[in-house]
C-alpha positions in Angstrom: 0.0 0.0 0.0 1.1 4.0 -0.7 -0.1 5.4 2.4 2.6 5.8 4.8 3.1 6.9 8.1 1.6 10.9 7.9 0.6 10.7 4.4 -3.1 12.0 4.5 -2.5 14.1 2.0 -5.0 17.2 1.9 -4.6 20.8 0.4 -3.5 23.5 2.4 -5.9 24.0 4.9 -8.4 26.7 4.2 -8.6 30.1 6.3 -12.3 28.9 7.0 -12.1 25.2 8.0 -11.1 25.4 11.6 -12.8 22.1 12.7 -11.8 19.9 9.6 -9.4 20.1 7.2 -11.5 18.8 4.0 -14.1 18.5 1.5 -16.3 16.0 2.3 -18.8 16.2 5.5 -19.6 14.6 8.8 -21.5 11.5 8.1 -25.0 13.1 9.1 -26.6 12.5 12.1 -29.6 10.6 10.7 -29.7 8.6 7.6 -31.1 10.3 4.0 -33.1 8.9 1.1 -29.8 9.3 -1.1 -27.7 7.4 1.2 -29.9 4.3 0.6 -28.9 3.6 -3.2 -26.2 2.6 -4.8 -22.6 2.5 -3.5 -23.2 3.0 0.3 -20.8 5.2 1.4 -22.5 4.9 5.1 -23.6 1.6 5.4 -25.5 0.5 8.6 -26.6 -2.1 11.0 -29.3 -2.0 12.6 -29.7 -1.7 16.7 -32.4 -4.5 17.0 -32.7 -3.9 20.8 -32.5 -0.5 21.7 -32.4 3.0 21.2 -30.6 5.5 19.1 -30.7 8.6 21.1 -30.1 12.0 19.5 -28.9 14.9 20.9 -27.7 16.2 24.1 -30.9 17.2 25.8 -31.6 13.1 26.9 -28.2 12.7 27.6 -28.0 15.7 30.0 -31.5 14.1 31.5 -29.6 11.0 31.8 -26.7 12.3 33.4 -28.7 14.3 36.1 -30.3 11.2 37.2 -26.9 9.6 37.7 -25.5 12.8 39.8 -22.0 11.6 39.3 -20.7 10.7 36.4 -17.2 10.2 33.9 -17.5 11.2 30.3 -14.3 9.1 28.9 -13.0 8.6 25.5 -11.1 8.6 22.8 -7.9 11.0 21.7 -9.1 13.4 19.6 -12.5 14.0 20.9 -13.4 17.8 20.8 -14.6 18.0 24.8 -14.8 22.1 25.2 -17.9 21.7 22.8 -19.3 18.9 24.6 -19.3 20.8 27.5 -20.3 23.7 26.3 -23.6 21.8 24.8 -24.4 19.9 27.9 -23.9 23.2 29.7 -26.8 25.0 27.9 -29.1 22.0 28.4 -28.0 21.9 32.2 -28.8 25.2 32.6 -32.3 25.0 30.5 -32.9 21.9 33.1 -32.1 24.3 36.0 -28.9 21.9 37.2 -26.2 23.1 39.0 -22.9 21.2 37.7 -19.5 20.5 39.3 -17.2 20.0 36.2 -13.7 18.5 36.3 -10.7 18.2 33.6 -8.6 15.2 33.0 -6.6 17.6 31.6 -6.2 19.1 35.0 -4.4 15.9 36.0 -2.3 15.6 32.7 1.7 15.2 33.7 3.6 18.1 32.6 4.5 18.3 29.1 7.8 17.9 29.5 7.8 14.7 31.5 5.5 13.0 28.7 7.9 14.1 26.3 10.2 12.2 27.9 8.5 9.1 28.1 6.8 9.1 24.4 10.2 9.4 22.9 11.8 5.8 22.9 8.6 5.0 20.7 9.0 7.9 18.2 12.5 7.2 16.7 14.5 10.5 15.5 12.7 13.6 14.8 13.1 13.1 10.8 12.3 9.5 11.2 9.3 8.3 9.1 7.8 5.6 11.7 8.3 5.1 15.5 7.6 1.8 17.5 4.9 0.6 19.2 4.3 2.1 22.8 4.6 0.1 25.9 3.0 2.4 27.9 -1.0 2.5 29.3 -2.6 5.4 29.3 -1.8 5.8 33.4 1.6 6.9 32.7 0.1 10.3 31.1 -1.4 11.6 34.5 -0.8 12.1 37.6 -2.4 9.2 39.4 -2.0 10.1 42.8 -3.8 13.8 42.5 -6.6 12.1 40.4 -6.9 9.4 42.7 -7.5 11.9 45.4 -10.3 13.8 43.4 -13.8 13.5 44.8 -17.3 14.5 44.0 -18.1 17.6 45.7 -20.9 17.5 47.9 -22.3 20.9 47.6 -23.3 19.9 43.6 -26.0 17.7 42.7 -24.3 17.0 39.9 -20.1 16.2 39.3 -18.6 15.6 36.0 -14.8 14.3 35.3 -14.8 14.7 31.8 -11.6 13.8 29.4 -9.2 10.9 28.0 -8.9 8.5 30.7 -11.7 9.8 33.1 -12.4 6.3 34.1 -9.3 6.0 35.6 -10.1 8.0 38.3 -12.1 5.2 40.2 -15.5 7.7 40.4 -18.3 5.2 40.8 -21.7 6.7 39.4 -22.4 6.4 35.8 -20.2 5.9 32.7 -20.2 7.5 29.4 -17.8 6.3 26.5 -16.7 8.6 23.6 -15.8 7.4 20.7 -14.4 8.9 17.6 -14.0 7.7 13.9 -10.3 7.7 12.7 -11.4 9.7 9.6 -12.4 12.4 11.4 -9.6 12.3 13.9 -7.1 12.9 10.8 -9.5 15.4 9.4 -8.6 17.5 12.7 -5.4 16.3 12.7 -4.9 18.3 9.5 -7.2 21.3 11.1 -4.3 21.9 13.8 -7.7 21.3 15.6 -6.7 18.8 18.1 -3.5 17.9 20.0 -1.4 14.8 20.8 -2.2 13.0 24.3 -0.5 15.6 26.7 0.7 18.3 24.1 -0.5 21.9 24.5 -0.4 22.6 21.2 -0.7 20.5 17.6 2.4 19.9 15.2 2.8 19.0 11.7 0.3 16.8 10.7 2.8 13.9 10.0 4.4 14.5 13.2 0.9 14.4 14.7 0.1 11.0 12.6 3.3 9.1 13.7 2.9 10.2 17.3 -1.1 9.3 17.2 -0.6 5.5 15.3 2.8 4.6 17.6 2.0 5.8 20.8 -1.9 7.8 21.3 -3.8 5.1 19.3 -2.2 1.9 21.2 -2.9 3.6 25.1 -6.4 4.6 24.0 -7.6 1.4 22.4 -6.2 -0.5 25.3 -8.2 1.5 27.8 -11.5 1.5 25.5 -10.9 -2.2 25.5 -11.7 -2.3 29.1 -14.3 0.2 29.1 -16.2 -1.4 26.2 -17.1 -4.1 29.4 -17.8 -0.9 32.0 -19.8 1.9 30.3 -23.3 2.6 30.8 -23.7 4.9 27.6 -21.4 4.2 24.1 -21.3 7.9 21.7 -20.6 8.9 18.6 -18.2 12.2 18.7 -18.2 12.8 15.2 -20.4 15.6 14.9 -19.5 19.3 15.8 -22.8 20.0 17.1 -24.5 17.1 17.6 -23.6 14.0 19.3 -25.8 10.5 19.2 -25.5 7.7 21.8 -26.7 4.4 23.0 -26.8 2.2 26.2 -23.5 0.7 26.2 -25.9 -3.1 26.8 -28.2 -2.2 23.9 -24.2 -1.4 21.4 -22.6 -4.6 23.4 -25.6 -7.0 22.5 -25.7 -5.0 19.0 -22.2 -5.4 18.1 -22.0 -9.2 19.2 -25.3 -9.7 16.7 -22.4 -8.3 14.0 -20.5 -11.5 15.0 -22.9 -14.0 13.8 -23.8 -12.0 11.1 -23.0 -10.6 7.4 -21.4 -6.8 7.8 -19.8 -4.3 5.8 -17.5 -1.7 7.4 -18.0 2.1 6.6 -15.4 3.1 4.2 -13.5 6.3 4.0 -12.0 8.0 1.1 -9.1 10.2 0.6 -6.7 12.3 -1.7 -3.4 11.7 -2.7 -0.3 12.9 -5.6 -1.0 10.2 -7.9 -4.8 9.8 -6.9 -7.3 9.4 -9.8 -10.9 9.6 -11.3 -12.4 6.3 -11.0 -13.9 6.5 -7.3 -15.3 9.8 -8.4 -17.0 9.5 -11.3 -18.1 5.7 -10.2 -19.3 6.8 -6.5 -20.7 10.3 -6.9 -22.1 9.9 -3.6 -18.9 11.3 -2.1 -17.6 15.1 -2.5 -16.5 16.1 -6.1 -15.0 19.3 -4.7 -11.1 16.9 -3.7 -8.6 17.1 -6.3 -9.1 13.3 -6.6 -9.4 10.2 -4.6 -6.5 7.9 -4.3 -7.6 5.4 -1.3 -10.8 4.0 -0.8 -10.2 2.5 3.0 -12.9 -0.6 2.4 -11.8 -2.6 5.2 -8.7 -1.6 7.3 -9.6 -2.5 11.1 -7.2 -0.1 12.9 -9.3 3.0 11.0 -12.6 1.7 9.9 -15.7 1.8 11.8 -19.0 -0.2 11.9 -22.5 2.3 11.4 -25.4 0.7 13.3 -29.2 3.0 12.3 -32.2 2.6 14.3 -35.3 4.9 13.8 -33.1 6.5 10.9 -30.9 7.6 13.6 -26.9 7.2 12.9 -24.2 5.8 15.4 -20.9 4.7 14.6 -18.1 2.9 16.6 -14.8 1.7 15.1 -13.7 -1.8 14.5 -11.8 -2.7 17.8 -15.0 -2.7 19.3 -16.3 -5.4 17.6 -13.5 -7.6 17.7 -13.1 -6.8 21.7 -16.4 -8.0 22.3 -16.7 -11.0 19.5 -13.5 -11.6 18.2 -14.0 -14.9 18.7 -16.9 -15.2 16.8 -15.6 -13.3 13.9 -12.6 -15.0 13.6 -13.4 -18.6 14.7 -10.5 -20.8 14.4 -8.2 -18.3 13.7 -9.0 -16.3 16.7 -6.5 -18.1 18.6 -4.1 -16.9 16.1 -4.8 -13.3 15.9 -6.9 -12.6 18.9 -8.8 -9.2 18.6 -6.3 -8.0 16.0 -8.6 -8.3 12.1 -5.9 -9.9 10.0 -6.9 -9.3 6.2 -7.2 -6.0 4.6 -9.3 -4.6 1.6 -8.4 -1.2 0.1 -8.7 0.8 -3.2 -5.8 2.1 -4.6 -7.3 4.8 -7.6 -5.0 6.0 -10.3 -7.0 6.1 -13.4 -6.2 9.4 -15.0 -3.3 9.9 -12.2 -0.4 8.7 -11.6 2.4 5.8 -10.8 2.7 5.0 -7.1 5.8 4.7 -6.1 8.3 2.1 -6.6 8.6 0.5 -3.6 8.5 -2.4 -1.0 7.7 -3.7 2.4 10.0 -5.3 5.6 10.3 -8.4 6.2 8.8 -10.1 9.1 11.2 -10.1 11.6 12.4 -6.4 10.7 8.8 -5.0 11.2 8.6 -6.8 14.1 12.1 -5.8 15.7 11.9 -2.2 14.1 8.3 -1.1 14.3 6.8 -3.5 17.2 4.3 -4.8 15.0 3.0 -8.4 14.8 2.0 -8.9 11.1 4.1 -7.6 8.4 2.6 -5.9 5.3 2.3 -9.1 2.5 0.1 -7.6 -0.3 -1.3 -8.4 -3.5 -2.9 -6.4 -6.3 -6.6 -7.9 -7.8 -6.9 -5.5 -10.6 -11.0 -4.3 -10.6 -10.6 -2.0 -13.2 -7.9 -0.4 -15.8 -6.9 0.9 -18.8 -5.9 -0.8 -22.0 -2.0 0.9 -21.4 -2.2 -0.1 -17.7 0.8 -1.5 -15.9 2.1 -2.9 -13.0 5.6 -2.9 -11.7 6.7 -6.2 -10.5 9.7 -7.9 -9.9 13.8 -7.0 -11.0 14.8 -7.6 -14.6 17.2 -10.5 -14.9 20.2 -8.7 -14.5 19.7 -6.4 -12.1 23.1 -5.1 -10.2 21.6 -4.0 -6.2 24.6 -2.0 -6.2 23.7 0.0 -9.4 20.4 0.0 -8.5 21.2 1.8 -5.2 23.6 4.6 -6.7 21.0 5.2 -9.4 18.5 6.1 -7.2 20.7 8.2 -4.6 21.1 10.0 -7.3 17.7 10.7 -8.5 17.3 11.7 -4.7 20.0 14.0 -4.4 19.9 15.5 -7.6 16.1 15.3 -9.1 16.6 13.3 -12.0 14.5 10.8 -13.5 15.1 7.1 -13.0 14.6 4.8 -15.9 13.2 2.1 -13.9 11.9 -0.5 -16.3 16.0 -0.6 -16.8 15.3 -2.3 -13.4 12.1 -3.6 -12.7 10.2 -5.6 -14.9 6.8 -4.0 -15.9 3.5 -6.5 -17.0 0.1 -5.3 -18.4 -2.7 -4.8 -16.2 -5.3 -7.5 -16.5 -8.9 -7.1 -15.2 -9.3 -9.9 -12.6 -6.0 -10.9 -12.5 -3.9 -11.1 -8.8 -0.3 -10.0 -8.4 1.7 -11.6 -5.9 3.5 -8.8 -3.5 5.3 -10.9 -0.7 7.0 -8.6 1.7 10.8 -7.6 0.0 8.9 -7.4 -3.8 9.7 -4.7 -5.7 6.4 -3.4 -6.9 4.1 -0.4 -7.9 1.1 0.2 -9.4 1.0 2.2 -13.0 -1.2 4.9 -13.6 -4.9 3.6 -15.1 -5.8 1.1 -13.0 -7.9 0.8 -10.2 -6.1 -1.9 -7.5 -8.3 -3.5 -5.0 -5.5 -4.4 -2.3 -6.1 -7.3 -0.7 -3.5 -7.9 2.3 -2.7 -8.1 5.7 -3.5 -5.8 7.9 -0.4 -3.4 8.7 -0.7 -0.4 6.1 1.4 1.9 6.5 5.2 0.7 6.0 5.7 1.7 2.6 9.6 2.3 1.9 9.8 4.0 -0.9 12.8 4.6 -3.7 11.8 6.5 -6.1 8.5 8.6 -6.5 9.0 9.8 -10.2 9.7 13.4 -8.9 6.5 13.7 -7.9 5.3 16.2 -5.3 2.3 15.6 -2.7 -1.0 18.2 -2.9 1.0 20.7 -1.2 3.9 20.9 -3.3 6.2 19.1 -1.3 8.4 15.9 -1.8 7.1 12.7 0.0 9.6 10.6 1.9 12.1 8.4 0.1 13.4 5.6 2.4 16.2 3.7 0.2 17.8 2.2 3.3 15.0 0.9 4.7 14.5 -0.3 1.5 17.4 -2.0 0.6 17.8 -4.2 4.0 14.4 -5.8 2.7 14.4 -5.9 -1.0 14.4 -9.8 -2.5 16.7 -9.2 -5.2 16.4 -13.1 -5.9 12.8 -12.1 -7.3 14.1 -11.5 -10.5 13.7 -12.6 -14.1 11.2 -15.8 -15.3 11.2 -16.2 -11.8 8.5 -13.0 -11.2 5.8 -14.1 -13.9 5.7 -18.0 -12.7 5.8 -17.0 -8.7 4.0 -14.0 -8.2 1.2 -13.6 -10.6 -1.6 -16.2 -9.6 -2.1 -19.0 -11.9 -6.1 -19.2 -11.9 -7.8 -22.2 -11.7 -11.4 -24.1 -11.2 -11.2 -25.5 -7.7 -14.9 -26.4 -8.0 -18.1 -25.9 -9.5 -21.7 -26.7 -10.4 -24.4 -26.5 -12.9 -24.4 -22.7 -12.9 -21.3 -21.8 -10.8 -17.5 -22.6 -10.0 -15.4 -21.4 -7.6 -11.8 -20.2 -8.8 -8.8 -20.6 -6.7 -6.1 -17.9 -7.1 -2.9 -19.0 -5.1 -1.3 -16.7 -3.5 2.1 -16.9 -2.4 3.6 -19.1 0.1 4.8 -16.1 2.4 1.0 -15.3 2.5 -0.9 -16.6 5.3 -4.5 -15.6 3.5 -6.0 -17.1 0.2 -8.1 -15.6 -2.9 -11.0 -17.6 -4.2 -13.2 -15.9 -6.8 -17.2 -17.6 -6.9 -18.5 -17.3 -10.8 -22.6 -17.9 -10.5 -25.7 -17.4 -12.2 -28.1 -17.6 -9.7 -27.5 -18.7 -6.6 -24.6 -20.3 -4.5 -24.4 -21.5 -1.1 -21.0 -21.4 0.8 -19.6 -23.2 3.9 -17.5 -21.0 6.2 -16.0 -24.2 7.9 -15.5 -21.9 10.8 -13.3 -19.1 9.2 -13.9 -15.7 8.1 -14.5 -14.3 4.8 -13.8 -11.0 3.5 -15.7 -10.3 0.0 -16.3 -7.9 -2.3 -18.3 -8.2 -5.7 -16.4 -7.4 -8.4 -18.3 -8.5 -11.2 -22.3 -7.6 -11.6 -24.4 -5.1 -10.5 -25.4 -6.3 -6.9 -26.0 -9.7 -5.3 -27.7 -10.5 -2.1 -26.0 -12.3 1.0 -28.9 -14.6 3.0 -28.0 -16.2 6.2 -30.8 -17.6 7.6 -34.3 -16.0 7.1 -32.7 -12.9 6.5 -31.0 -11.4 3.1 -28.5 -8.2 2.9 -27.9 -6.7 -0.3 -24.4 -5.8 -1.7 -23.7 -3.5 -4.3 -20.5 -3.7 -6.8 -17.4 -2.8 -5.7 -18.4 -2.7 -2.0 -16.6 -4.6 1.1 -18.8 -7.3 3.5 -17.9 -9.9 5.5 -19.2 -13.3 7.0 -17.5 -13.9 10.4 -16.3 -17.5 11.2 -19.7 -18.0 13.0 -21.9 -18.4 10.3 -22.1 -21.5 8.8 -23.0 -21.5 5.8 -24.4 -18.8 3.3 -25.8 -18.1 0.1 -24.9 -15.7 -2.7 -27.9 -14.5 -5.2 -27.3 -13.2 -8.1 -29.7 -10.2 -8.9 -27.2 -8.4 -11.9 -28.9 -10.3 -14.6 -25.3 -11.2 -15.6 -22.5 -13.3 -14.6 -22.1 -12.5 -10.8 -18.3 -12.7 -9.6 -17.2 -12.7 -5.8 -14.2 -12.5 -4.5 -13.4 -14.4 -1.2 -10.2 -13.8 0.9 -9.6 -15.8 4.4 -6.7 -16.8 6.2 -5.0 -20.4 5.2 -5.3 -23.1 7.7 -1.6 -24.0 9.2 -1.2 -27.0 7.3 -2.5 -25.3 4.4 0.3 -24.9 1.4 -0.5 -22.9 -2.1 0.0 -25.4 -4.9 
């Protein structure tokens, strides 16, 4: 994948846009007649025991009734206008309020500083390590442990990151916060770093939140996710919606034993194209383009759940918190709450080349980054161009050192890089699968449109050379030749890259009206790819693993599990956890319906 550490790419933030940094809106509160058709760019769940509340007027009612309370939750989470609107209803209610800060109880700057900066590598570095610390170590435990309620108010508030930790009993309200938005205030200079008084850079801000901010807070909404009385959506600027934490709990463990599609998120990049746009006019025209269409990565998606046409969204962790097990089945052991596979657009038609590049190894991810997974890819080409291309591979006689020299000097001086001289290019074929095993040389030409289907970890992308390209703002992206070149697999080379790592498709097995094609992936892989061909209808054994789908072929099918049937339209992202049995596929284009499957290989499973 392009996306690196930092790289939400936006233009320069207008004058205007203090919240947000760009063009596309707030998912809205409650749902909208032309959110329902086509490509659904907010697609929900919904809360079959419970309520959707909306608005801060119950909540504040709620709250009252308590008398104490915590409002907790995640980094990010713009709490001076939560206050500010719970303060208007608590005065139009007549209720005298005791408010205190976690901020308050922050350690000083300087001292989280200090313990942040073993996870953050040098100040130019690209990537940091993940954080061994909990969320404790940012406050002062013994002040906050000696705040109280005060008496003389019938009503006391701790409100902030972490307010659970201060041991208040009383009543418990979670905050939650979509990753999109998070990055869209990242780029606002809206919102600050965990225990920083003032926002940075936005990559800075990025490397700091996904090493370091990101880890402490999901570990402690972990353990609230098993505590809170109310779960909210802090999304909105000036509205917030919210759900008894039971009703989200009993909702989100429903998702486990049934079909769901994440909500995906789009966003702009250098070499970013037209297809999404013109294909998905749902989202904003007004971006410069759309180069990433996040369909399915856990760490930043989030799951929508509507009831009474009324919108609240939580992100992936929670789900896999509460039903891991039942999303993941067998595999669960394995992976534990951690969602393995990944599904992502990569858009270049009219754009441009991504860069060439590769991914570490496991051990140096692992030893380097802290992560558990390393970043094995392959590209299943959905769309492109007759003169599409992929990048794939070294020529025959490639010369590392040459190689190297070559492109320090394209670095240091600005010159172009004949790199097919290098790396061996192959037409883009529709449907086709290229094998990108961690080390691989790779990139996508311009023209295509590259569903990514992978493991999980997204953004260690080292790349060489960028074709002197420049991001939206006009500034070079990060070239990471080192990095590089301690993981490259200069052995992939030659005949060797056509017969290893582009799938050889094959009928694994089929029916009257259907088959189901097997595209081996490569042996470093620890997913598969089947594709299912039908005319009608097809039904599917899970065999107690999860499958991650997306129809890439047709106009829509419907999913039924049980009584119940769930329609999916092309080009969109669901999954059946490990806890469904069995399903069927219906075919409702009128034409040839085609499916792809992905789903992690059993241990004794090889790739013929």
């Amino acid at each position: 994948m392009e996306k690196e550490n930092g790289e939400t790419e936006t233009m320069a933030l207008n004058a205007s846009a203090t919240w947000r940094n760009t063009k596309q809106e707030i998912m809205p509160a409650t749902a909208r007649a032309m959110d329902k058709s086509g490509y659904a760019i907010y697609p929900s769940h919904p809360l079959e025991d419970g309520t959707i509340y909306n608005g801060y007027e119950p909540l504040a009612q709620w709250i009252i009734q308590q008398k104490t309370v915590v409002i907790d939750g995640y980094v990010g989470v713009f709490w001076n206008r939560i206050i500010d609107e719970l303060t208007l209803t608590f005065k139009e209610q007549g209720a005298e309020v005791n408010w205190c800060m976690m901020d308050d109880f922050l350690k000083p700057e300087a001292t989280v500083e200090k313990l942040v900066q073993p996870f953050l590598g040098t100040e130019d570095s690209v990537w940091g390590t993940k954080t061994s610390l909990q969320l404790a170590d940012f406050y002062q435990m013994d002040a906050l442990a000696a705040l109280k309620p005060n008496p003389d108010f019938p009503v006391n508030i701790l409100i902030g990151t972490g307010a659970a930790l201060s041991g208040w009993g009383g009543g418990m309200i979670y905050v939650d916060l979509p990753k999109n938005e998070l990055q869209h205030r990242m780029n606002a200079g809206s919102i600050t770093n965990l225990g920083k008084s003032a926002p940075e850079k936005p990559a800075a801000m990025y490397k700091r939140f996904y090493f370091v901010d990101w880890v402490v807070c999901n570990q402690h909404k972990a353990s609230m996710l098993h505590r809170a009385d109310v779960l909210a959506d802090g999304q909105g600027i000036d509205w917030i919606t919210w759900a008894f934490a039971p009703d989200m709990r009993n909702g989100l463990k429903g998702l486990g034993q049934s079909v769901f599609r994440p909500r995906p998120w789009f966003t702009p990049g250098s070499w970013g194209g037209k297809w999404l746009m013109e294909h998905i006019p749902q989202i904003s025209g007004e971006e410069p383009n759309y180069a990433w269409s996040f369909e399915l990565i856990a760490p930043e998606n989030g799951l929508v759940f509507e009831q009474d046409g009324v919108r609240l969204e939580v992100s992936f962790d929670c789900l896999m918190v509460l039903a891991g097990a039942q999303v993941l089945g067998k595999h669960h052991a394995r992976f534990g709450s951690a969602f393995p596979i990944r599904f992502d657009f990569l858009d270049t038609f009219d754009g441009g080349n991504l860069s060439i590049q590769c991914h570490p190894s496991l051990s140096y991810i692992q030893e380097h980054f802290g992560e558990v997974l390393t970043q094995d890819e392959t590209y299943y080409m959905l769309d492109c161009a007759p003169d599409a291309k992929v990048y794939l591979g070294f020529q025959d006689d490639i010369d590392p050192a040459v190689f190297k020299r070559e492109l320090e000097h394209s670095l240091a001086n600005d010159t172009e890089v004949a790199i097919t001289d290098y790396v061996q290019s192959f037409p883009a074929k529709k449907h086709d699968l290229y094998l990108i095993p961690n080390g691989t040389v790779h990139s996508s030409g311009r023209n295509n449109l590259v569903l990514e289907i992978s493991a999980t970890p997204y953004i260690f992308t080292f790349k060489m050379y960028d074709w002197l390209s420049k991001d939206l703002n006009g500034d070079p992206r990060p070239i990471n030749i080192e990095h590089a070149f301690n993981n490259l697999r200069f052995d992939r080379k030659g005949q060797r890259v056509p017969r290893e790592l582009i799938s050889k498709p094959y009928v694994l097995e089929q029916g009257a009206d259907w088959k189901t094609v097997h595209l081996p992936t490569h042996e470093d892989h620890f997913y598969d790819v089947h594709r299912i061909e039908f005319e009608n209808e097809v039904t599917v054994q899970t065999d107690r693993a999860c499958h991650v789908m997306m129809l890439v072929e047709g106009t829509a099918i419907k999913v039924r599990i049980g009584n119940r049937k769930t329609v999916f339209q092309y080009a969109e992202t669901f999954v059946i956890p490990a806890a469904v049995s069995q399903y069927t596929l219906i075919n409702t284009s009128g034409v040839t319906a085609k499916v792809v499957k992905a789903f992690v290989k059993d241990d004794d499973e090889t790739t013929p």
